[in-house]
Steps between C-alpha positions, in 0.01 A plus 500: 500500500767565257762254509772836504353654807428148717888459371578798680300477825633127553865623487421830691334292743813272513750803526258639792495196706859525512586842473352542860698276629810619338418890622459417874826285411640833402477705786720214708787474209446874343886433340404194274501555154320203369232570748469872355539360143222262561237723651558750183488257247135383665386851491653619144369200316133588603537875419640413137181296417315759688587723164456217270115432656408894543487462867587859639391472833707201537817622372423791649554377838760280395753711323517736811549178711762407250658813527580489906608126481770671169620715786534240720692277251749760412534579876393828533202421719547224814233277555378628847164371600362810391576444156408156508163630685406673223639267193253221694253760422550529144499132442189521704339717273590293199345147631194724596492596102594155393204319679239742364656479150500087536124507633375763216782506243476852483725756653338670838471878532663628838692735683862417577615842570599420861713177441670679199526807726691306742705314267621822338618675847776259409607605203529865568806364726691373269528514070313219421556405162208441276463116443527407163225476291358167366575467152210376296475464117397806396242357210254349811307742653374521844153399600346479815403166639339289379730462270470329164731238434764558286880321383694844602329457830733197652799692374403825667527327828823272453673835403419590853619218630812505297535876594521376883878455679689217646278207314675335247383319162619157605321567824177552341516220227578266793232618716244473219621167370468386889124570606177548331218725635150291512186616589359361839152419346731283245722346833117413686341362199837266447416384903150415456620315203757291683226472802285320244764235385571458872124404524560288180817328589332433869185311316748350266684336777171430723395271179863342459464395849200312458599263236747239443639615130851563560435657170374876621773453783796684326344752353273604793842512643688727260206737516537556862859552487441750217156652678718561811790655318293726279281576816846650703620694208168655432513593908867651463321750203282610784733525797620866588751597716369652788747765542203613204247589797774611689638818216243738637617449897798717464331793369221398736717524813654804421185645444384404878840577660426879382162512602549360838857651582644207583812327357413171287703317358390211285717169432379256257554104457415246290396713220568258263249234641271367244069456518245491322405833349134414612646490842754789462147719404310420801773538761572901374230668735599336790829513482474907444285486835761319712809760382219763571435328864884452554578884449177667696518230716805373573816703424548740788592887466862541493544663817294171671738265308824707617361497874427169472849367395415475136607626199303840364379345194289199555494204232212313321589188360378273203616155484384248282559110453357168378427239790339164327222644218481814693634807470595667892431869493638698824442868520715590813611830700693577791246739640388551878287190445149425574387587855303180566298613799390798338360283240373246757318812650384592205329156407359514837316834431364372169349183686705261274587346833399533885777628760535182633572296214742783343742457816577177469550550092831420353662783309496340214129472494458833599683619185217323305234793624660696235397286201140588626293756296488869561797418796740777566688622802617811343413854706438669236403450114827654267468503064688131564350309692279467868124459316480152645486334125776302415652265630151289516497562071830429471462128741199423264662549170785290550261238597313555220813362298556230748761657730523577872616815682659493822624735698831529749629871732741509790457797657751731470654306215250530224231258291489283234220371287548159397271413128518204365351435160468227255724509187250463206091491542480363176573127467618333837544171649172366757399239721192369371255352790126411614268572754152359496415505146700818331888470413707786546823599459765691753790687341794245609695833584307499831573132574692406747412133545185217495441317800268156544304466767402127575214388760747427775641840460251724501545499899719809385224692448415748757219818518638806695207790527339430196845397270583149432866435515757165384788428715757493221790420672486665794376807368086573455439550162121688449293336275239630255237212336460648129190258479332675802662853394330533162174334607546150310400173636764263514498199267515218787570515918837535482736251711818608334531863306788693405671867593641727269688717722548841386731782561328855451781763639596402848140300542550169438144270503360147415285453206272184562429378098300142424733407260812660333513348107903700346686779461473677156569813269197671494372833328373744718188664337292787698189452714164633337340855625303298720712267675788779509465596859495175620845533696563099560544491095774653369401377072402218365674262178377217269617149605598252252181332463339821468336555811524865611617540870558779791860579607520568852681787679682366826519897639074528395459208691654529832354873508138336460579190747662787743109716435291217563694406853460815605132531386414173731672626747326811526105430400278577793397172627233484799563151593940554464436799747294229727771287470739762609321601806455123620881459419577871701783307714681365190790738352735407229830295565805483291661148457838451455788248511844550698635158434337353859226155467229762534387788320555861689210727543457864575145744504547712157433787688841531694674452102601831356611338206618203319816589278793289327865611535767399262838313687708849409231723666514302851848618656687404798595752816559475823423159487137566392328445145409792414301652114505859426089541492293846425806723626576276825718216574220204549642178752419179364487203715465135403148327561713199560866505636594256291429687199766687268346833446756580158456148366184532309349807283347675487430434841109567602470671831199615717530834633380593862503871621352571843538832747731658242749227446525233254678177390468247219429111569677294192301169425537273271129545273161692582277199478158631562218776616250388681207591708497302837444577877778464685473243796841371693466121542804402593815704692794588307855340609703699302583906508321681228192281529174619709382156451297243219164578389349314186476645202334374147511147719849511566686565799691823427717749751403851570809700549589754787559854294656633832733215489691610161453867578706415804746324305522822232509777808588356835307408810344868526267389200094507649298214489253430165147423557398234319 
């Protein structure tokens, strides 16, 4: 391509990004002059070269666009939205030109009678003066592109930036002297480059370990301090604010309020937040899907919002920040909010889960039915959204860069979608470990800590239908073996081993690793085509002895340990199902403790649910503990009297609900499920105990339901069979 023409598609393409912005900007400030100034300037510049390059078409379209924003400047047409409506158009028409021009560098043929025609309605209202004409040496003539290159050719387009208003000289000169446009095949080359000295300086500094010659020791040294610094500022070339993926969300928004007939507005935060343009590339799509999902979805008509106490025009909101090396993406609104049984329904009639089950689901893991494929709860299909295919696509490519997606709605109030994504994919900081044979490595951006397990410990370990759990204090912590995961026999029988534990979104889990060697800078190189759908691996990277190893993906991980759970737990098995009818008077018991000697007991099938309450959500009145709970005030009573509801949290409760009423029992932990057949050895002696039964070998309480419900709703509360 001629260097003239990609010249003036990279600044046209620059202008464009911002000129949308700056239009939609328009129509909220119509009186600002700069505003005005800068949207013509944008638009004049590329019809001046349009001349110089022999594109008609082009200028075309843009000199009658041009000529409505003139009347607009001088203030002899407003900037209603119908205006702006059509000047969106116009600019539409131009990038539409622009991209077939880039791909072919020839001018397309086409028909733009209808956007002129509606451009010029505008200036039969008013006199719109004739822009000025570019001036352009006379001695070059016009050619169309491709253009040859020629000296007159850089002069023909600073006259039409000099021929501009409101920029001055100095501004320029500074601006130029200030920044420097690279090209981004130059800015990834430079990275690799720096990835390989990383791999250097690593092997350098593996080999100055190993010896005793103080000699290498300073240098080695001095490298790393320069490898590191040199590695950063090569990282700041490639970091992008990403108010960059945000420029098109204005126009984007507008666009969707007009379509839809609601009022949107669209607030915007943390613009200036910095990642790597790798990352800022990959996180475009789905970020255009969530506005999408927040406008269909979300944002209520404005006669719903007014009769519901709200504002007419809803609000979509983009906030962005840095927590530790990631970057915290929240795409908010204050819609009507997600109707969770509708989607519990929903996830019912698709078989994802049986009737049974879904009831006693928390909310929060019924939102997660809408990360699966082709789910959608919308009535009917509109040109935005409702197909089903999303929000599934949008979960898997942030994963695919090593983020999470979670998802929050309080009906009535709205729903935010919580992304968090790494800073940089390129070079990052890992634990490096072994299991069995291999070495791995874990990105040390899902680390939250390494714990040793010695012989006498191991005590701690505990199985609950089919998942093996650590007590970490107090809390059970489930464990995946990476050895037995990935197939690989372990090196010895292991009397002591070590857990990475991991945090992947709100899912925190136990790694069990042989042996866990350092922490170090490592380059992060993609998987082959035939390891690339492998989802435990997330890339792989050259140690410094050489030996090529697998980087593991925390989020590809739990997702397989989570598959093959549920897999054992659901193969047809002739001699489980002759287990199960021998064991027919058995039923599953959830173990808890209430600060007594003895754990408490109760049949899971009297639980409704088993939910944590913050200290602020559990409020006092009338004497009674009481937690505002799925649109009804929910009594909580102690297990123990002794115990001060407020003085831990959150604070886990079990939830009973029987003959239409209901009332939480706060413990202090859910220990256990278990499957055991009830038998009363031993009377009880204190209210709110049936009696003492045995239980995994220990003597443990079952509780008297109708004993609490009592407490929560009088004496008139019936009896509950056990």
């Amino acid at each position: 391509m001629d260097d003239v023409l990609r010249d003036f598609l990279t600044e046209s393409a620059e202008g464009l990004a911002q000129l949308d912005l700056d239009i939609v900007e328009l129509e909220r400030n119509p009186h600002s002059a700069e505003l005005i100034n800068r949207i013509f300037r944008a638009i004049h510049t590329i019809k001046g070269t349009c001349g110089f390059l022999d594109l008609t078409r082009l200028e075309r379209v843009a000199h009658v666009t041009e000529s409505v924003l003139m009347l607009v400047r001088e203030r002899t047409l407003d900037a209603t939205r119908p205006v702006v409506d059509d000047v969106l158009a116009g600019v539409d028409a131009i990038k539409a030109i622009l991209a077939v021009l880039e791909a072919s560098e020839q001018e397309p043929a086409g028909d733009d009678s209808a956007v002129i025609a509606r451009l010029e309605r505008w200036l039969e209202s008013g006199a719109a003066p004739d822009p000025s004409p570019i001036a352009v040496p006379t001695t070059q003539t016009a050619v169309r592109a491709p253009v040859a290159t020629t000296a007159a050719a850089p002069a023909a387009m600073a006259t039409a930036a000099e021929s501009t208003e409101g920029t001055s000289g100095e501004g320029r000169q500074s601006a130029s002297e200030s920044s420097l446009r690279v090209n981004v095949v130059l800015l990834d080359k430079l990275m690799n480059l720096v990835g390989e000295l990383v791999l250097g300086r690593n092997q350098l500094i593996q080999l100055a370990t190993g010896t005793e010659d103080s000699v290498f020791e300073k240098p080695v040294q001095h490298l790393n301090r320069v490898t590191t610094d040199l590695q950063e500022a090569v990282m700041k070339t490639r970091m992008q604010p990403i108010g960059a993926a945000w420029s098109k969300m204005p126009r984007l928004v507008r666009d969707l309020s007009t379509a839809s007939g609601k009022q949107i507005n669209l607030e915007l935060h943390g613009a200036e937040t910095d990642l790597d343009r790798q990352v800022l590339q990959a996180i475009q799509d789905p970020l255009t899907h969530m506005v999408r999902n927040s406008a269909d979805h979300g944002i209520e008509h404005a006669a719903d919002r007014v009769a519901a106490g709200k504002p007419a025009a809803g609000t979509i909101r983009l906030n962005a920040y840095h927590e530790g090396g990631h970057v915290i993406l929240e795409i908010g609104d204050d819609g009507a909010g997600i109707n969770i049984e509708r989607v519990r329904q929903k996830a019912i009639e698709r078989g994802l889960v049986k009737a049974e089950a879904a009831a006693s689901l928390s909310d929060a893991h019924v939102l997660r039915f809408i990360f699966e494929p082709g789910f959608s709860t919308a009535s009917q299909v509109t040109s935005v959204s409702g197909r089903g295919v999303g929000m599934d696509v949008v979960r898997s490519n942030i994963e695919r860069i090593g983020g999470t997606v979670e998802l929050q709605s309080r009906a009535g109030e709205g729903s935010t979608v919580r992304v968090k994504i790494p800073l940089t994919l390129a070079i990052i900081s890992a634990l490096v470990v072994a299991a069995g044979s291999q070495v791995f490595a874990i990105p040390q951006i899902g680390v939250v800590e390494l714990v040793r397990v010695t012989e006498e410990q191991q005590h701690r370990m505990e199985k609950v239908h089919g998942v093996r759990f650590f007590r970490l204090r107090d809390t059970l912590l489930p464990i995946v073996d990476l050895a037995t995961l990935l197939a690989l026999n372990s090196a010895t029988e292991r009397t002591e081993f070590n857990i990475v534990v991991c945090q992947v979104g709100n899912l925190r889990f136990g790694l069990v690793v042989d042996e866990v060697f350092d922490t170090q800078e490592i380059v992060v190189k993609p998987m082959g085509r035939l390891v690339k759908h492998v989802s435990v691996y997330s890339g792989c990277t050259i140690l410094g002895d050489g030996r090529v190893i697998m980087i593991l993906d925390p989020t590809g991980i739990a997702s397989t340990a989570m598959n093959a759970v549920q897999a054992e737990r659901t193969a047809p098995s002739r001699a489980v199902e002759a287990e199960s009818t021998q064991q027919a008077d058995r039923e599953s018991i959830l173990l808890f403790d209430a600060g007594f000697p003895a754990l408490q007991a109760v049949p899971l099938s009297r639980v409704a649910r088993l939910e944590e309450f913050s200290a602020d959500q559990i409020e006092e009145a009338d004497g009674r503990l009481l937690v505002q709970y799925r649109g009804a005030l929910l009594p909580v009573i102690p297990a123990n009297p002794l115990m001060d509801v407020r003085a831990r949290s959150p604070r886990q409760v079990v939830v009973f609900a029987h003959d239409g009423r209901s009332m939480g029992l706060a413990v202090e932990a859910i220990h256990d499920i278990v499957d055991e057949r009830i038998s009363l050895e031993a009377n009880a002696h204190r209210p709110g105990v049936l009696g003492v039964g045995v239980i995994n070998g220990k003597a443990t309480e079952i509780i008297d339901i109708s004993h609490f419900l009592r407490q929560a709703h009088g004496p008139s509360a019936v009896e509950v069979p056990v």
